[in-house]
N, CA, C and O atoms as a Tinker XYZ file with bonds, in Angstrom:
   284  protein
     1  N      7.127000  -33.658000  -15.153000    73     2
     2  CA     5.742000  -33.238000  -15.124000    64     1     3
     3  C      4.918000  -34.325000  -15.819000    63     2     4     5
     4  O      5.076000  -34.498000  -17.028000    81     3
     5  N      4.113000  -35.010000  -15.177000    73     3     6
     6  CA     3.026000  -35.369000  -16.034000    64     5     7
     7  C      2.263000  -34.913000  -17.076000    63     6     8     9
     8  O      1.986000  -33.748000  -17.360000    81     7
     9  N      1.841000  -36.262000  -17.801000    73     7    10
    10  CA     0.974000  -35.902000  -18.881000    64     9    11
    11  C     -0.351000  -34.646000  -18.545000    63    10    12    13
    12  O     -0.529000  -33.570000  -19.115000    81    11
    13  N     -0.995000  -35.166000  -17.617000    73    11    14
    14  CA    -2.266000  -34.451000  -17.302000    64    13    15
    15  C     -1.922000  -32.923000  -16.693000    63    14    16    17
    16  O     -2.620000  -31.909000  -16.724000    81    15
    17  N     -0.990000  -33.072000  -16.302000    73    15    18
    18  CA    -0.777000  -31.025000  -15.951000    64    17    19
    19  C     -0.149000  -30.794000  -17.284000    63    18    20    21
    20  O     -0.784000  -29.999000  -17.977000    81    19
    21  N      0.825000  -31.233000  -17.769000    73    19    22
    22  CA     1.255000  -31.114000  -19.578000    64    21    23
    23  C      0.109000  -30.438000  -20.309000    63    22    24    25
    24  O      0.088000  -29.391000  -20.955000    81    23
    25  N     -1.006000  -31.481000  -19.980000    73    23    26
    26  CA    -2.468000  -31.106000  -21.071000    64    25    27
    27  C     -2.957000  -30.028000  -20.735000    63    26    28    29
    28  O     -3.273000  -29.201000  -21.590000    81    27
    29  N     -3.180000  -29.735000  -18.982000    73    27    30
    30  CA    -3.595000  -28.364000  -18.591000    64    29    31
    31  C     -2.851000  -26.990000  -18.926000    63    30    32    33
    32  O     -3.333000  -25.867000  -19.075000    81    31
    33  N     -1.400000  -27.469000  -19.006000    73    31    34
    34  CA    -0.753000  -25.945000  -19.047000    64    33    35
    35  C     -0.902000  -26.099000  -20.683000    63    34    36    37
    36  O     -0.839000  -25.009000  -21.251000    81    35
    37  N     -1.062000  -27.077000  -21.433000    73    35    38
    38  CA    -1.129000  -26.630000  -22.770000    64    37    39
    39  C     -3.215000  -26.072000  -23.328000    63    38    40    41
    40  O     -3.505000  -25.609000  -24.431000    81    39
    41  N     -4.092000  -26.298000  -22.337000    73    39    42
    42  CA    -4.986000  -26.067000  -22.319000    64    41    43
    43  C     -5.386000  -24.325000  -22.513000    63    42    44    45
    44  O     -6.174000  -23.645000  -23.170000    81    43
    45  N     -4.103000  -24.090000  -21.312000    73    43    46
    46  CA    -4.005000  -22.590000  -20.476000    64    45    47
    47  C     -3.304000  -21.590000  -21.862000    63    46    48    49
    48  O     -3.619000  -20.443000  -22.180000    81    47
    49  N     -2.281000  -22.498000  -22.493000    73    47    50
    50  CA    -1.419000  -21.826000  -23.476000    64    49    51
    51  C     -2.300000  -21.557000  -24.644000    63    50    52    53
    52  O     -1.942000  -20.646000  -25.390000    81    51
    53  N     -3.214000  -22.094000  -24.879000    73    51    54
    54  CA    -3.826000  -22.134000  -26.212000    64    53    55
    55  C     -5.030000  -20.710000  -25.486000    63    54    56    57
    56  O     -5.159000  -19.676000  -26.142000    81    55
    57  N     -5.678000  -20.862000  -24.332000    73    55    58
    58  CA    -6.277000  -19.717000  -24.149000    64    57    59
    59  C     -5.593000  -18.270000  -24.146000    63    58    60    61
    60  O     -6.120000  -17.207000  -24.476000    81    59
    61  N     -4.726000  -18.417000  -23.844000    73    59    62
    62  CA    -3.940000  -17.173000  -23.690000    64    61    63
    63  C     -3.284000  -16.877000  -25.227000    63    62    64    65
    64  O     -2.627000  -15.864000  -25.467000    81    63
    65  N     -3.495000  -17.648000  -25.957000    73    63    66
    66  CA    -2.985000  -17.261000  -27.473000    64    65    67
    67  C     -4.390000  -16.377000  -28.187000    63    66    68    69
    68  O     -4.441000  -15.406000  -28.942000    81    67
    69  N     -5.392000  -17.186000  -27.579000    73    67    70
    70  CA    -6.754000  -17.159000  -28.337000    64    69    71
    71  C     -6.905000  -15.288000  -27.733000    63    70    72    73
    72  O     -7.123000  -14.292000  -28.423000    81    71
    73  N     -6.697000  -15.387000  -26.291000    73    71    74
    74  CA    -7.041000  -13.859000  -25.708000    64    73    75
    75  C     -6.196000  -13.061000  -26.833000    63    74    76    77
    76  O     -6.608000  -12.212000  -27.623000    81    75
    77  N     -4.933000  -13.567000  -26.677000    73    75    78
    78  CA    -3.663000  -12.721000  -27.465000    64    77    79
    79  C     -4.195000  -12.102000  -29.043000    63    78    80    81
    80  O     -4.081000  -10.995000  -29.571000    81    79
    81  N     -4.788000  -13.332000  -29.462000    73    79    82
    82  CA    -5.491000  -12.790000  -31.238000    64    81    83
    83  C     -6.552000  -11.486000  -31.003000    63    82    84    85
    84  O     -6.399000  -10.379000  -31.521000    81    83
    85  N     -7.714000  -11.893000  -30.058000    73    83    86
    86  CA    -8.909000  -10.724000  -29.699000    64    85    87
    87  C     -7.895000   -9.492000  -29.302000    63    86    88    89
    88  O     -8.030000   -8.449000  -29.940000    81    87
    89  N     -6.903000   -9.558000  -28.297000    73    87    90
    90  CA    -6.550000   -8.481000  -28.064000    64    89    91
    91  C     -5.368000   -7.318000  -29.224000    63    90    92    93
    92  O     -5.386000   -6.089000  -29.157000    81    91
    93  N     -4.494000   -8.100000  -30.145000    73    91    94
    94  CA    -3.938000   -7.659000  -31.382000    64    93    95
    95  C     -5.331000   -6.958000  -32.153000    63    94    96    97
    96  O     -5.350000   -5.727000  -32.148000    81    95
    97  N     -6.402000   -7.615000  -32.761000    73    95    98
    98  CA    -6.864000   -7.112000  -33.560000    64    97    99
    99  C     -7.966000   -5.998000  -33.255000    63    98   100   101
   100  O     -8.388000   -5.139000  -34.029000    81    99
   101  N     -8.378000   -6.272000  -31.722000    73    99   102
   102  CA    -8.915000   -5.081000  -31.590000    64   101   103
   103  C     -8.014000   -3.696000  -30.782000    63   102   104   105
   104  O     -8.411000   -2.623000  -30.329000    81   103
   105  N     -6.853000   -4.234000  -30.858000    73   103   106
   106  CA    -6.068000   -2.989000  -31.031000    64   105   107
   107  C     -5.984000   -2.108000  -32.327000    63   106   108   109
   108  O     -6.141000   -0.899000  -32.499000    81   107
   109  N     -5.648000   -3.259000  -33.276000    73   107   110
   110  CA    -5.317000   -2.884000  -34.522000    64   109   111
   111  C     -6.324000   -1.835000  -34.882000    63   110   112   113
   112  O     -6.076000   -0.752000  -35.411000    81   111
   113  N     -8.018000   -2.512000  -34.366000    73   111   114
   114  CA    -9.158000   -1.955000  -34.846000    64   113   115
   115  C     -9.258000   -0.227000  -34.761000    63   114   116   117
   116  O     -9.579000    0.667000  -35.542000    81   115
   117  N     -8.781000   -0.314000  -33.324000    73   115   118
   118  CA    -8.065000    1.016000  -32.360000    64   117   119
   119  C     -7.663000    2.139000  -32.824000    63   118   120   121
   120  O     -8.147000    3.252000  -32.619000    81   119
   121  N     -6.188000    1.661000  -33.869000    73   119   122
   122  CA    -4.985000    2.247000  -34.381000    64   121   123
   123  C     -6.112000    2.572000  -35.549000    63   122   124   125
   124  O     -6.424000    3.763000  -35.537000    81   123
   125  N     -6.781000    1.802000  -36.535000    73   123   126
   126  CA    -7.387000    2.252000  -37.590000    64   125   127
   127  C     -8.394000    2.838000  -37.269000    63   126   128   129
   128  O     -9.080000    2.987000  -38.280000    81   127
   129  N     -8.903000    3.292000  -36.330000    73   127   130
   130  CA   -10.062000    4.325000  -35.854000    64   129   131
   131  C     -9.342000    5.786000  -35.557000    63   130   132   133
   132  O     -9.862000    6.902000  -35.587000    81   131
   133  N     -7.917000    5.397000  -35.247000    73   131   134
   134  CA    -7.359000    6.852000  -34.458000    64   133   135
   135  C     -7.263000    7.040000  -35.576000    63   134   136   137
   136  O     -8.090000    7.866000  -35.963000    81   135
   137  N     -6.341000    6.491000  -36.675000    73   135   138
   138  CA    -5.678000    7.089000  -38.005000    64   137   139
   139  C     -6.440000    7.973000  -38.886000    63   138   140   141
   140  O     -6.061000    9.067000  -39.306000    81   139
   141  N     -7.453000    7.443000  -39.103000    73   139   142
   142  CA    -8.849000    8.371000  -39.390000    64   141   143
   143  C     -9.061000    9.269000  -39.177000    63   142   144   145
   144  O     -9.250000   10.172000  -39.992000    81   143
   145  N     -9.119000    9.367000  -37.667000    73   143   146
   146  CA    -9.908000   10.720000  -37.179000    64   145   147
   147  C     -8.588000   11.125000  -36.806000    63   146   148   149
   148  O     -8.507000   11.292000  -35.589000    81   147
   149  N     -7.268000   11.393000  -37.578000    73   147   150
   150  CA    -6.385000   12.382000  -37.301000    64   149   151
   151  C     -5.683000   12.390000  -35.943000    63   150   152   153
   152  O     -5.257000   13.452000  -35.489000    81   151
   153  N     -5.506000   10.863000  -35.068000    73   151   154
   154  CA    -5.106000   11.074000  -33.782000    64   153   155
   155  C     -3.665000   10.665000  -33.720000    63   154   156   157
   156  O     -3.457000   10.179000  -34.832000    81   155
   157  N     -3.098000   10.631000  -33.363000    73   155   158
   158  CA    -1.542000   10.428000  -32.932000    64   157   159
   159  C     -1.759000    8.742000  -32.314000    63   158   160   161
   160  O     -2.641000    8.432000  -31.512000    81   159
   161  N     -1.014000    8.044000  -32.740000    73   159   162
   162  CA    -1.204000    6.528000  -33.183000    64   161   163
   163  C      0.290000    6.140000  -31.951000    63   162   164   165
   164  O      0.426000    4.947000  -31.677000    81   163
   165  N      1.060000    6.911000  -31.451000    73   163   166
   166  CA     2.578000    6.504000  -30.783000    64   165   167
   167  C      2.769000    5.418000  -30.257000    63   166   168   169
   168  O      3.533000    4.520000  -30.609000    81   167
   169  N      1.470000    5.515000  -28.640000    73   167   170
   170  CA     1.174000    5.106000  -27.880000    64   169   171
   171  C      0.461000    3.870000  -28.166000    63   170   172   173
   172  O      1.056000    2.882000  -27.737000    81   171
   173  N     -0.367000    3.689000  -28.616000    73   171   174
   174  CA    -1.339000    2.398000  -29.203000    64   173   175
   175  C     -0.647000    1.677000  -29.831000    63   174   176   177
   176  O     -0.828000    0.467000  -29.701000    81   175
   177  N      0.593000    2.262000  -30.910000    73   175   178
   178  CA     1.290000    1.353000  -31.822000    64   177   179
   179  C      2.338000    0.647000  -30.666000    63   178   180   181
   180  O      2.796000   -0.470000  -30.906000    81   179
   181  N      2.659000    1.298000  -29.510000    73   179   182
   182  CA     3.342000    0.685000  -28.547000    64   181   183
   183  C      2.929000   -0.484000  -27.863000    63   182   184   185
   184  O      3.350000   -1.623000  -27.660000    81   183
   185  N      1.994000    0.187000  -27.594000    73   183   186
   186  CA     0.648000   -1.229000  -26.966000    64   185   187
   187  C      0.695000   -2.543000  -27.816000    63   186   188   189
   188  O      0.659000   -3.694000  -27.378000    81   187
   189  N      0.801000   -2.056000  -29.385000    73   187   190
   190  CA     0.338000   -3.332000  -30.075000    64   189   191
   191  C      1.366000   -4.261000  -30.108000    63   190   192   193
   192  O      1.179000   -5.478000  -30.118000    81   191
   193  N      2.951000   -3.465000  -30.134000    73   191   194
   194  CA     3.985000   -4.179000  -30.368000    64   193   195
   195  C      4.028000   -4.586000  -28.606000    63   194   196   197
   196  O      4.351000   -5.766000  -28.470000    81   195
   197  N      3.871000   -4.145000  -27.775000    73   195   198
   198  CA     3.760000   -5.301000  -26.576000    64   197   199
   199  C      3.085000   -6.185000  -26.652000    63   198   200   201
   200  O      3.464000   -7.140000  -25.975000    81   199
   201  N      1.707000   -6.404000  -27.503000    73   199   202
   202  CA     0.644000   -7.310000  -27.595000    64   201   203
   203  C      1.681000   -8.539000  -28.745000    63   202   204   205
   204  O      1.681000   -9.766000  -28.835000    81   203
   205  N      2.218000   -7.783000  -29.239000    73   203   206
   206  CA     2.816000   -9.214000  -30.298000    64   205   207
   207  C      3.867000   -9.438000  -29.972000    63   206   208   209
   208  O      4.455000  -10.161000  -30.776000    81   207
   209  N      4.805000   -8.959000  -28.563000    73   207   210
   210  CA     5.809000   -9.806000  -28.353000    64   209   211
   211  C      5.002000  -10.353000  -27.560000    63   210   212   213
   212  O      4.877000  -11.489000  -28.018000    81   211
   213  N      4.244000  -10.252000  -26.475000    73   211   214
   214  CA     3.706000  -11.184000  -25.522000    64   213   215
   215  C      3.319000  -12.655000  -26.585000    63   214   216   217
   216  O      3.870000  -13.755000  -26.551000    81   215
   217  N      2.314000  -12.237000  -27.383000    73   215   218
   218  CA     1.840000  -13.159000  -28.343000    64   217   219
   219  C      2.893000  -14.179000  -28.803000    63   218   220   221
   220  O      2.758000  -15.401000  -28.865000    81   219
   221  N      4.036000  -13.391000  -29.133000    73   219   222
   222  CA     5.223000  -14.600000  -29.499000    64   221   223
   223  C      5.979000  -15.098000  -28.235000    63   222   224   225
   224  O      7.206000  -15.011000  -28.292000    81   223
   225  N      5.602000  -15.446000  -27.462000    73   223   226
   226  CA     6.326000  -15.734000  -25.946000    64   225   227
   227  C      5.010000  -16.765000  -25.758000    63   226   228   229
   228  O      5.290000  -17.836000  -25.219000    81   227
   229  N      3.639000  -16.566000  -26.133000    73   227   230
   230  CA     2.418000  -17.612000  -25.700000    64   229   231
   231  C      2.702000  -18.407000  -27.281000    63   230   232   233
   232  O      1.935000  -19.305000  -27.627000    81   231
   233  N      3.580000  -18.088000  -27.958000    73   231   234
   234  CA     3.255000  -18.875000  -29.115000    64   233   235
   235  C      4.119000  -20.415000  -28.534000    63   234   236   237
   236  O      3.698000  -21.536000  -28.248000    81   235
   237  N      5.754000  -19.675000  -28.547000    73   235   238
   238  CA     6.764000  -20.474000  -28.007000    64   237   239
   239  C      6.344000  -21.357000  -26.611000    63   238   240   241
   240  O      6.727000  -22.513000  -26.435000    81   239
   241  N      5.711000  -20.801000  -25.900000    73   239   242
   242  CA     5.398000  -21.711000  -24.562000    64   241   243
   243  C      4.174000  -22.820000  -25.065000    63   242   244   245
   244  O      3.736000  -23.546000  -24.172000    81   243
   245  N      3.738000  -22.948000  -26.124000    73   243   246
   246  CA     2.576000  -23.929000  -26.699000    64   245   247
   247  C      3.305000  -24.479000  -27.639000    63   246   248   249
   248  O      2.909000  -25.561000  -28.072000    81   247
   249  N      4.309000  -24.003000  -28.091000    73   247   250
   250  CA     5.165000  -24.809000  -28.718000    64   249   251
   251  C      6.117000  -25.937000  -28.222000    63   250   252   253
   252  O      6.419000  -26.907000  -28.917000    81   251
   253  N      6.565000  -25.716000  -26.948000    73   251   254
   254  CA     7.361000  -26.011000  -25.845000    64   253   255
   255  C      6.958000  -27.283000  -25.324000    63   254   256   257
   256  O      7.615000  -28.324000  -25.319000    81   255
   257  N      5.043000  -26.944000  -24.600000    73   255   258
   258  CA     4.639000  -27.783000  -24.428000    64   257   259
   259  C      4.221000  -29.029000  -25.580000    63   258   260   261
   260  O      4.031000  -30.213000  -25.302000    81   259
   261  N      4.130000  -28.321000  -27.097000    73   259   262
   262  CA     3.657000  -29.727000  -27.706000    64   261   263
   263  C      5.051000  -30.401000  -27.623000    63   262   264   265
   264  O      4.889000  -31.567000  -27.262000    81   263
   265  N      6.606000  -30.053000  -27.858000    73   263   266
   266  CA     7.530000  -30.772000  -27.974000    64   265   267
   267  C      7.625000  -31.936000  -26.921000    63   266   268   269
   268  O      8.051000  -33.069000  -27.145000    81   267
   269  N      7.074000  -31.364000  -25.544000    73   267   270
   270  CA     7.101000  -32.073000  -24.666000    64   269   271
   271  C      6.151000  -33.484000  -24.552000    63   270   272   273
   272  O      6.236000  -34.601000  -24.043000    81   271
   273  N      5.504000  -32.948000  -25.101000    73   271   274
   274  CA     4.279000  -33.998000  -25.223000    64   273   275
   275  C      4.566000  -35.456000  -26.440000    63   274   276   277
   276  O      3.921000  -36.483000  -26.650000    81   275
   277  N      5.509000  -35.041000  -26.877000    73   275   278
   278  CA     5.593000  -35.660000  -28.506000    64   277   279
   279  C      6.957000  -36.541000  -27.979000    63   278   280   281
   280  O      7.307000  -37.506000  -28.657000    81   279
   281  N      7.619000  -36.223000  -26.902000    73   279   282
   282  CA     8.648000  -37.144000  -26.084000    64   281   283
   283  C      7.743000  -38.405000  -25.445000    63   282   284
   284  O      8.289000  -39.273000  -24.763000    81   283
């Protein structure tokens, strides 16, 4: 793979980390709104732990690509 698609998919990786942060914390925001008002948290806390393995899978693939880049 070239440098210049290298730079794009590491362009793509860093957006999808950036979505990944907005979407963790306004889950989190979520979970601390239900907890409050007495709601059952099961489901959302499920959501979040899908949101942070995805998150660690966009971490590793931007990681991947800088190794590549540094060859």
């Amino acid at each position: 793979m070239d440098r210049a698609m290298q730079l794009r998919h590491l362009e793509e990786a860093e957006r999808h980390i950036a979505q990944g942060e907005r979407h963790i914390s306004e889950q989190e925001g979520r979970i601390g709104f239900m907890v409050r008002q007495g709601y059952d948290t099961g489901e959302a806390r499920k959501l979040l732990d899908n949101f942070n393995a995805s998150q660690t899978q966009h971490l590793q693939h931007r990681d991947r690509i800088l190794r590549e880049l540094e060859q």
